[in-house]
C-alpha positions as CSV (number, residue, x, y, z in Angstrom):
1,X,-70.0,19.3,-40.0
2,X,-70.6,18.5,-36.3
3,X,-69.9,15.0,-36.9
4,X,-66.2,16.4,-38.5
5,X,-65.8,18.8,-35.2
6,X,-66.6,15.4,-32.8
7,X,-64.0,13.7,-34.4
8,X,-61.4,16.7,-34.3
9,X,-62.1,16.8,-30.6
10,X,-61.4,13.6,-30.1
11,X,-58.2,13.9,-31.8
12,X,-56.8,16.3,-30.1
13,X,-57.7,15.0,-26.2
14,X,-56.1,11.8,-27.6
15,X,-52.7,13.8,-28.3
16,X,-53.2,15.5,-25.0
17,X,-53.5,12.4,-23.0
18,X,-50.6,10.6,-25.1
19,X,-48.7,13.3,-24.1
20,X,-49.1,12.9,-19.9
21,X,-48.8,9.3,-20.6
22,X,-45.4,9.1,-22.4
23,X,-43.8,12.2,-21.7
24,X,-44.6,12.8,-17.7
25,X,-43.6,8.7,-17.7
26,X,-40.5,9.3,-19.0
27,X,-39.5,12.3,-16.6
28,X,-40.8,10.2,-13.4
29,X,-38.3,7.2,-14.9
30,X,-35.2,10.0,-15.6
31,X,-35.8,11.2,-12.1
32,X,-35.9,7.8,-10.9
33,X,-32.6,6.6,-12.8
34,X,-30.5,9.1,-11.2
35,X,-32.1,8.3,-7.6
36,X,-29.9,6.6,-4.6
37,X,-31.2,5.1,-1.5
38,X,-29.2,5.2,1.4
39,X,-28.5,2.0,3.0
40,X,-26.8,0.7,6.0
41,X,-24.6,-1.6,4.9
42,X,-21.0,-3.4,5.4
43,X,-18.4,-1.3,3.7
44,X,-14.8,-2.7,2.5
45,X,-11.9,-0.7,1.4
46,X,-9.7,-2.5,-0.8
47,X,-6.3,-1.5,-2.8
48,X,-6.6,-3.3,-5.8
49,X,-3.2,-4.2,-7.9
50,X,-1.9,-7.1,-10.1
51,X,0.9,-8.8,-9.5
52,X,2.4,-12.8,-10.3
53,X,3.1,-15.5,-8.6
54,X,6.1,-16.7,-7.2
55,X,7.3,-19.5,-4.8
56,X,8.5,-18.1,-1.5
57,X,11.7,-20.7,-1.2
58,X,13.2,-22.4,-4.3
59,X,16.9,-24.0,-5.2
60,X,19.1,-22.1,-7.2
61,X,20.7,-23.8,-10.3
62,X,23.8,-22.1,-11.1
63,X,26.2,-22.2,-13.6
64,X,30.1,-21.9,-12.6
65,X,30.5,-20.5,-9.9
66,X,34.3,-19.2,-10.9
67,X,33.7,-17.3,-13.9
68,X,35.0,-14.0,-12.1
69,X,38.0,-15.4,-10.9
70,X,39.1,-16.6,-14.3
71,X,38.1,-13.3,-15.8
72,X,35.1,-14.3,-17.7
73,X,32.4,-12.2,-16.8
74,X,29.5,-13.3,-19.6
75,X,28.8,-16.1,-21.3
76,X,25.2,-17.2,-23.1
77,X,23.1,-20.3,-22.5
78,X,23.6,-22.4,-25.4
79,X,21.1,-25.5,-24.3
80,X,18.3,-25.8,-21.6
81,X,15.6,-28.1,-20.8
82,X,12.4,-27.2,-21.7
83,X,10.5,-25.3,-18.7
84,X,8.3,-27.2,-16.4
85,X,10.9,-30.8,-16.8
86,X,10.5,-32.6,-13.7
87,X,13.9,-33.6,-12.8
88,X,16.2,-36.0,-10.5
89,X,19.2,-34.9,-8.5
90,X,22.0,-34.7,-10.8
91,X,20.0,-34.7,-14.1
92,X,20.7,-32.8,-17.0
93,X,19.7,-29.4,-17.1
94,X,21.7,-27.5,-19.8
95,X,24.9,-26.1,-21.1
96,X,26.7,-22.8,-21.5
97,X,28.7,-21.9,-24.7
98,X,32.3,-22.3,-23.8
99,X,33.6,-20.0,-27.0
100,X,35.0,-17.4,-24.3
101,X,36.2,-20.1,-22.2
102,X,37.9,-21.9,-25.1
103,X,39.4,-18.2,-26.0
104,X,41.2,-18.0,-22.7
105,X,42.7,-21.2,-22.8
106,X,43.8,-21.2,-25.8
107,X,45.6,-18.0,-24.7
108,X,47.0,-19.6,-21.7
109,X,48.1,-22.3,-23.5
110,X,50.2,-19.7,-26.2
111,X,51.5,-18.6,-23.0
112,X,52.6,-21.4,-21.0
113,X,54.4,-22.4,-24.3
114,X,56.3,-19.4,-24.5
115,X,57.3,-19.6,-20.7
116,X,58.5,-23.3,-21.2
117,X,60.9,-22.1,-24.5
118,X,61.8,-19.2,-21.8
119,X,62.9,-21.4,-19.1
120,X,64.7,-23.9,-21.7
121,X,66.5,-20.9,-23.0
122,X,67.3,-19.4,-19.8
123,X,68.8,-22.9,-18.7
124,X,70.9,-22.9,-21.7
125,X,72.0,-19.7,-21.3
126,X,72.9,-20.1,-17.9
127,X,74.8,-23.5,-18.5
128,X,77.0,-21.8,-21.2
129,X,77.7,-18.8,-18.9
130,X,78.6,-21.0,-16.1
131,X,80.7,-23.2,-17.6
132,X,82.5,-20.1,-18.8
133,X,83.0,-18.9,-15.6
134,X,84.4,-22.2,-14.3
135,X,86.9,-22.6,-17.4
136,X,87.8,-18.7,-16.1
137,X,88.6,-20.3,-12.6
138,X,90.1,-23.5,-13.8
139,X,92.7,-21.0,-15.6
140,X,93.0,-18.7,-12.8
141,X,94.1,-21.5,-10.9
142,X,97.0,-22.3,-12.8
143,X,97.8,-18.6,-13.2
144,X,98.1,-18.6,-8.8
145,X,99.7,-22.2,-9.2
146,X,102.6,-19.8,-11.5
147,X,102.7,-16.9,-9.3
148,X,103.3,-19.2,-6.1
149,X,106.3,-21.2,-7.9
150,X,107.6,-17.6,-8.9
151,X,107.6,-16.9,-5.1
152,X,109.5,-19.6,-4.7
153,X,112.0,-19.6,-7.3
154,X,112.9,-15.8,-6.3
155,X,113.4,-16.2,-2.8
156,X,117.0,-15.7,-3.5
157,X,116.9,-12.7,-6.0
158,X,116.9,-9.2,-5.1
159,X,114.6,-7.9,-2.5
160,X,112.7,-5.5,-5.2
161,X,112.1,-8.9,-7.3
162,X,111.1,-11.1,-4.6
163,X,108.6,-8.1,-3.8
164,X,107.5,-7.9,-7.4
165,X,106.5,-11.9,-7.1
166,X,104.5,-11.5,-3.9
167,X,102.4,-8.8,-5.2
168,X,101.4,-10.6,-8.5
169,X,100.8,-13.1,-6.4
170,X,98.7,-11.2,-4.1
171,X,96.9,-10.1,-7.4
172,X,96.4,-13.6,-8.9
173,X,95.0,-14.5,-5.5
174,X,92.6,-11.2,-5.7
175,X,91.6,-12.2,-8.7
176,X,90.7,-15.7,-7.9
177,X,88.5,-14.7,-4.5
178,X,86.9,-12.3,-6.8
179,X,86.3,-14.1,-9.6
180,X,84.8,-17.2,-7.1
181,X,82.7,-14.6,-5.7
182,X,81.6,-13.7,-9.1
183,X,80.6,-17.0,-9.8
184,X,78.3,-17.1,-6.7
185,X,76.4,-14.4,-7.6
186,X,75.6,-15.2,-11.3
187,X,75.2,-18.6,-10.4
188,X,72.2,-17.4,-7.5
189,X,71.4,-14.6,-10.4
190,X,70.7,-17.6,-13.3
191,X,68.9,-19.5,-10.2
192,X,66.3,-16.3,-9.3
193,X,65.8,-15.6,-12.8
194,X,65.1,-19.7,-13.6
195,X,63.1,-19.4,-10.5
196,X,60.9,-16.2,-11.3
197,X,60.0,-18.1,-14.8
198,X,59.3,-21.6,-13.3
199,X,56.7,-19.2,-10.9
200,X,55.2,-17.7,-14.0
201,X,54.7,-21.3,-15.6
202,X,53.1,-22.4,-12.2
203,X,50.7,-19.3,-12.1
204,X,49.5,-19.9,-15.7
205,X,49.7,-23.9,-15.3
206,X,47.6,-23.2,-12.4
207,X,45.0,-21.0,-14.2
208,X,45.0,-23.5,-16.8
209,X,44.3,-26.4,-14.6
210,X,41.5,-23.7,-13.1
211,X,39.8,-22.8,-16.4
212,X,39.7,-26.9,-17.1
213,X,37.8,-27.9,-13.7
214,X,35.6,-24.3,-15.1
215,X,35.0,-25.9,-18.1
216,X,32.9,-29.3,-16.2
217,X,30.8,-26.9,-14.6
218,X,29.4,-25.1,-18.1
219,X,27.3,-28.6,-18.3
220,X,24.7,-27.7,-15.4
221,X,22.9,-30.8,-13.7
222,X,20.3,-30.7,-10.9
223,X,21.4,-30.1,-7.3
224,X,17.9,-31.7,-6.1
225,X,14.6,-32.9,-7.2
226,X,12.2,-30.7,-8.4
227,X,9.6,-28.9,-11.6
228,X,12.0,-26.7,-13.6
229,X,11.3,-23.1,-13.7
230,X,13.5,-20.6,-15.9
231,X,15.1,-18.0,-14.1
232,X,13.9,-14.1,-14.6
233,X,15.8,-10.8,-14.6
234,X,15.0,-7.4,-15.8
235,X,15.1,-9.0,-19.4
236,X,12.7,-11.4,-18.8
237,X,12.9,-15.5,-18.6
238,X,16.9,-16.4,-19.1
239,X,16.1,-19.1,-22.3
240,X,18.5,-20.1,-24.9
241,X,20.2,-17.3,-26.4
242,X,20.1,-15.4,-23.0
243,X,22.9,-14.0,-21.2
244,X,24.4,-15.6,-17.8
245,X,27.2,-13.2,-16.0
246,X,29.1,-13.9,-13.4
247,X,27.6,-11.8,-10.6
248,X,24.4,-13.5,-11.2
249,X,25.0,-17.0,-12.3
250,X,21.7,-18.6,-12.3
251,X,20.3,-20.4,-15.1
252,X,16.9,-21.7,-13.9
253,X,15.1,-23.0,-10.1
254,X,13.5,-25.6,-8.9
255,X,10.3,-23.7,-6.5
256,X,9.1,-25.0,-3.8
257,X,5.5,-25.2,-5.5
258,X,3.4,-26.0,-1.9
259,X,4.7,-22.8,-0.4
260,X,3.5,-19.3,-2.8
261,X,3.4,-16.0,-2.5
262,X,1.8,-13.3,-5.1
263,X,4.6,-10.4,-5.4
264,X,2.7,-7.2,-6.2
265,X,3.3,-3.8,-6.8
266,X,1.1,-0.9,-5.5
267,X,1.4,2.7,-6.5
268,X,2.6,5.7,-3.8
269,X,-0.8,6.8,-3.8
270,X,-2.3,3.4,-1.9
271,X,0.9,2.3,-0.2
272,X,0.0,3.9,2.8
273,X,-3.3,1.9,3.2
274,X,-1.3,-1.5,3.2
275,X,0.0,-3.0,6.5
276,X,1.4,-6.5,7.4
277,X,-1.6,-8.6,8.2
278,X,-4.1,-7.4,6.0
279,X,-6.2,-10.6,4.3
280,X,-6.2,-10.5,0.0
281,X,-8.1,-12.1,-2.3
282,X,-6.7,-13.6,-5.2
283,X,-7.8,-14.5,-8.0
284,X,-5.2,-16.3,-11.0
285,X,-5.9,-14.9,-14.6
286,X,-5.1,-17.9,-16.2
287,X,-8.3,-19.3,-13.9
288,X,-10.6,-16.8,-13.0
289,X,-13.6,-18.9,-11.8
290,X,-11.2,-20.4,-8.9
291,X,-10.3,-18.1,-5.9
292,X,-7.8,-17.8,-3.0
293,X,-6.6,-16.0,-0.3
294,X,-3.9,-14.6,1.5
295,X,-2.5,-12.1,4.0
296,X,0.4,-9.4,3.2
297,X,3.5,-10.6,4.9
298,X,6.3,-7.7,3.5
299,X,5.7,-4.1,2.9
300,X,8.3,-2.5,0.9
301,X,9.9,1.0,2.9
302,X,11.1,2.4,-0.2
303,X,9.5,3.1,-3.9
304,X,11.1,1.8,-7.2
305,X,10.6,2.8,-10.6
306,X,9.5,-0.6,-12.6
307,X,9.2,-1.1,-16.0
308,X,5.3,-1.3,-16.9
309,X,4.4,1.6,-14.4
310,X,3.9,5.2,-14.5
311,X,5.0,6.4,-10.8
312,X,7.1,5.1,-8.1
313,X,5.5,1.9,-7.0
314,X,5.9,0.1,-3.7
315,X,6.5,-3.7,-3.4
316,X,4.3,-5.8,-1.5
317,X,4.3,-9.5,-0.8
318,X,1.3,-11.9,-0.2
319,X,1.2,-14.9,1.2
320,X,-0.8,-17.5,-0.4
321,X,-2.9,-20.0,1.6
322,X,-3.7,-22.3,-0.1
323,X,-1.9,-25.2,-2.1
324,X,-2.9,-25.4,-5.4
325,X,-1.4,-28.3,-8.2
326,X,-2.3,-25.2,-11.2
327,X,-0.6,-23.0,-9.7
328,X,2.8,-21.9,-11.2
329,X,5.9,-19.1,-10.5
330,X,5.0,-16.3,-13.4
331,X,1.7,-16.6,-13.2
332,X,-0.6,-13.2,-13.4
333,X,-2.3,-12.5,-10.4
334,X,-5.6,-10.0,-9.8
335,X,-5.0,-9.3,-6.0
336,X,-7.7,-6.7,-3.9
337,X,-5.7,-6.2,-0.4
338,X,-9.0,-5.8,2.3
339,X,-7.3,-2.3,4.3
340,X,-10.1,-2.0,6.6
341,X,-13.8,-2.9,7.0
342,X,-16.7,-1.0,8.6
343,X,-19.5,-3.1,9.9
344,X,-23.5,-1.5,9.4
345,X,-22.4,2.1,8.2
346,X,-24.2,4.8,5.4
347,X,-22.6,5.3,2.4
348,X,-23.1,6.9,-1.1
349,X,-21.6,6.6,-4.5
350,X,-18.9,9.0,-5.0
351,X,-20.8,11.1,-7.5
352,X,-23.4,12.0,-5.2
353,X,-20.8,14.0,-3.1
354,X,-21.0,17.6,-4.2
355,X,-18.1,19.8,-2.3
356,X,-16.5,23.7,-2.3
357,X,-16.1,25.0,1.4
358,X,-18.1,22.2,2.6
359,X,-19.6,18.5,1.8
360,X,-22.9,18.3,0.7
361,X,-25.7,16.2,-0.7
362,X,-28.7,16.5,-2.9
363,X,-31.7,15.3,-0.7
364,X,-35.1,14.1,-2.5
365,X,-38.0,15.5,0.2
366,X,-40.9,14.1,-1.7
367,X,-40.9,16.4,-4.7
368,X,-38.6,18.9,-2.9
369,X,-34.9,19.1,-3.4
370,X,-32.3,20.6,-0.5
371,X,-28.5,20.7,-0.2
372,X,-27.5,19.0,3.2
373,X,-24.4,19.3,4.6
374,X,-23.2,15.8,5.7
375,X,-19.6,14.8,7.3
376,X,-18.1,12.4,5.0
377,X,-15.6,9.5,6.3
378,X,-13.3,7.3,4.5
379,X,-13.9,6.0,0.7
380,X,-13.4,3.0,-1.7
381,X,-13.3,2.7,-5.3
382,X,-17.2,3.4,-5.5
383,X,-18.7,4.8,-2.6
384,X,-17.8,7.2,0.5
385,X,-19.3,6.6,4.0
386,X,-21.5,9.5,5.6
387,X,-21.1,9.9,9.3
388,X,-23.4,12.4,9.5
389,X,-26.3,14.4,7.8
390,X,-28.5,11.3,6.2
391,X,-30.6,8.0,7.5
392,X,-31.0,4.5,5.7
393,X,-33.8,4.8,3.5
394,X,-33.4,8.7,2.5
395,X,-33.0,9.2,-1.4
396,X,-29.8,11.5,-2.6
397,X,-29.6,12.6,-6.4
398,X,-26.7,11.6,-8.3
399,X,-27.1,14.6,-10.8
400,X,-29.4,17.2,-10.4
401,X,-32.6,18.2,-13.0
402,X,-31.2,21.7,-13.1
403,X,-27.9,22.4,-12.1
404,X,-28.3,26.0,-12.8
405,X,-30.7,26.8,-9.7
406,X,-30.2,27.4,-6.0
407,X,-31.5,24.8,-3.7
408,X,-32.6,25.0,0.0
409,X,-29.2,24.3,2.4
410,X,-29.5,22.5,5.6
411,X,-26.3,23.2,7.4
412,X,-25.0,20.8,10.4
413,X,-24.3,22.4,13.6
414,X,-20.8,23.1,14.0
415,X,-21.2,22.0,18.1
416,X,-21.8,18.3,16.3
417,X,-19.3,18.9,13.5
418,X,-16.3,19.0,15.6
419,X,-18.2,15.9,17.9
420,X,-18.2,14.0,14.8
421,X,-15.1,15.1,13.6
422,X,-12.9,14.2,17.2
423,X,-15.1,10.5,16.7
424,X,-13.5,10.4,13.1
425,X,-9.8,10.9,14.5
426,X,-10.1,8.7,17.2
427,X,-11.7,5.6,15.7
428,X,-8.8,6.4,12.9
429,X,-6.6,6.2,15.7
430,X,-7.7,2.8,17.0
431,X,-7.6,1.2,13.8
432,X,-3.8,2.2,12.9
433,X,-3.3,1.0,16.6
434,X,-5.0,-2.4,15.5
435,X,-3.5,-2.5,12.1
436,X,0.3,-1.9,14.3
437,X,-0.5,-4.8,16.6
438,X,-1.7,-7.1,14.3
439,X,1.4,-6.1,11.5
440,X,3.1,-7.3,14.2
441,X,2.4,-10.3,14.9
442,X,3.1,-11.4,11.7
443,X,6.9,-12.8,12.0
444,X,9.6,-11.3,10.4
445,X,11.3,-13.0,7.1
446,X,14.4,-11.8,4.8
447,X,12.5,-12.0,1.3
448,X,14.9,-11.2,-1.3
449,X,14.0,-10.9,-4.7
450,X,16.3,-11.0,-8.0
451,X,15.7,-7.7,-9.3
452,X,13.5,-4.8,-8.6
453,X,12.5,-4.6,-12.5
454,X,9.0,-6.5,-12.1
455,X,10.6,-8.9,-14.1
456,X,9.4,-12.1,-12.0
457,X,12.4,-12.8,-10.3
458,X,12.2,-15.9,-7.2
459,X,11.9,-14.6,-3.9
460,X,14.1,-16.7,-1.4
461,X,14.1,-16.9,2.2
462,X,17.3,-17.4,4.1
């Protein structure tokens, strides 16, 4: 019996102790987990945002160049040259379908015929009138030739005969002036209307000779040396099948592949944080494990809605600076724009801020907890920089044991607050001022892009 109690006894102080040893173990490691020591630290702000690369000068290669002027204002690229072709001046580079082209001149052609059966219609017609005309003078001729030997014959008749003569003869003579005057004018008529046809033949002769020079340049060749790279629009990469119109001709380019920029697009909320001058990193998707850098160059003034995005985004351009032989126009770029950097400051992770009327932090004190006030300054993706309220080495909770009860406050002094607060706006102050200066000092360029789609369209500089 007392042996059976021993061994109950023991029994139980070994659940006891297992208890302190697992249990109060496991609280001291939850406690721990949700622990943050302050440290004094650098601390980057970065927009983060992907964009492509593109090359920041290239050579157009464009197809006909007077499409608009002969009224043909789409056609569809029938043949092109596989992408990435490494091509001499004046090679091959493709060919347009020349359906509509072939349309037209087959209409000019139905036209130019009918104006040529016009005009040899029209001559005809004014040979047989003319000649007409001159058989009418020919005979009025001998009618005056009559009328004058009348005259003469009568000279000795009565006076009301011999004036009977003179006025036919005055007729006949009427008649002839008018009826050479007549023949002037249709002869000028039959020459203005000959005339207005032979200018209509011209104008479609000349369209015709036109839409034939057209017609050589719907075979496109090189205009330099160079890697070929398809051209992009708001549809995507312009490949067979795709449409060329005639306010933007361009088939494909030839980059300049030792000069890059990564185009990117950053959202309304960040825009404001990027300035000329600010260094990137960049990183290529298709190679991850190789890095680059850059600096922005461009700032777009005004928002665009592009395909792929929620809101109104903002374009930016990075120059790249290195040359790199992998690198291509199109290629997917991860790009984290470096807006400012504070050198040895306290920050915490964003989760540790509590705020309502004021910011505050959960402070460990040993084994007691207190809600200090701190002023907060700017923030990043993970963490938010404390001007005031902690030290390096302090511990703030991330979540609290027991949200549910009321913790000791240590309020800052409002004498310091505003201190703090007037240091805040003036060192904000000095960095825009730096940020100004140094956006600009970097030079001034025309980039134009194709589209504003986010299709990947080149970027040239004039």
């Amino acid at each position: 019996m007392r042996r059976n109690i021993i061994i109950t006894a023991l029994v139980v102080l070994a659940a006891i102790l297992s208890y302190f040893f697992f249990f109060q173990k496991k609280d001291t490691q939850q406690v721990n987990e949700v622990l943050y020591t302050v440290e004094q630290a650098a601390f980057p702000i970065t927009v983060v945002a992907t964009g492509e690369l593109d090359s920041k000068k290239s050579v157009k290669i464009r197809g006909p160049q007077g499409m608009r002027s002969a009224r043909i204002f789409e056609t569809t690229i029938s043949d092109l040259v596989p992408e990435g072709t490494i091509l001499q001046e004046g090679d091959y580079v493709g060919k347009l379908d020349q359906t509509e082209l072939a349309n037209r001149m087959g209409n000019i052609q139905v036209e130019i015929d009918k104006i040529k059966t016009q005009l040899e219609q029209a001559k005809i017609d004014t040979a047989i009138n003319m000649r007409d005309m001159r058989d009418q003078i020919v005979n009025t001729q001998f009618s005056l030739k009559e009328k004058r030997l009348s005259v003469d014959l009568n000279k000795y008749e009565a006076k009301s005969i011999i004036r009977q003569t003179q006025l036919e003869l005055e007729k006949a003579e009427r008649d002839y002036q008018q009826l050479l005057e007549q023949y002037e004018l249709k002869q000028r008529q039959a020459d203005a209307q000959i005339e207005e046809i032979m200018t209509n033949l011209r104008k479609n002769e000349m369209e015709m000779q036109q839409l034939l020079s057209l017609s050589d340049q719907f075979t496109i060749t090189a205009p330099s040396d160079g890697m070929l790279i398809y051209s992009r629009d708001w549809n995507g990469k312009k490949e067979p099948g795709s449409r060329v119109t005639a306010w933007d001709p361009v088939v494909a380019e030839l980059p300049d592949l030792t000069d890059m920029i990564s185009k990117l697009y950053v959202n309304e909320v960040d825009i404001s944080k990027v300035t000329k001058g600010q260094p990137v990193d960049i990183k290529i998707d298709a190679f991850p494990d190789v890095a680059y850098t850059g600096t922005v160059i461009q700032v777009a003034n005004i928002g665009e809605q592009v395909r792929g995005y929620d809101t109104k985004v903002f374009e930016v351009i990075v120059q790249v600076n290195e040359t790199d032989s992998i690198m291509r126009p199109a290629m997917t770029t991860s790009n984290e724009v470096l807006t400012a950097l504070y050198e040895e400051v306290l920050s915490v992770p964003l989760e540790a801020i509590q705020a309502d009327s004021l910011s505050y932090v959960y402070v460990m004190n040993g084994k007691q907890i207190t809600a200090r006030e701190v002023i907060p300054g700017p923030a990043n993706n993970n963490g938010i920089m404390i001007k005031h309220g902690l030290q390096a080495g302090e511990q703030v909770l991330l979540t609290l044991p027991d949200p549910n009860k009321e913790y000791p406050v240590e309020p800052i002094d409002p004498a310091i607050k505003t201190q703090i607060q007037a240091e805040l706006a003036a060192e904000l102050a000095q960095r825009k001022a730096e940020a100004q200066k140094r956006a600009a000092s970097i030079k001034e360029m025309n980039i134009r892009t194709s589209d504003g789609s986010g299709g990947g369209g080149m970027i040239i500089i004039n």
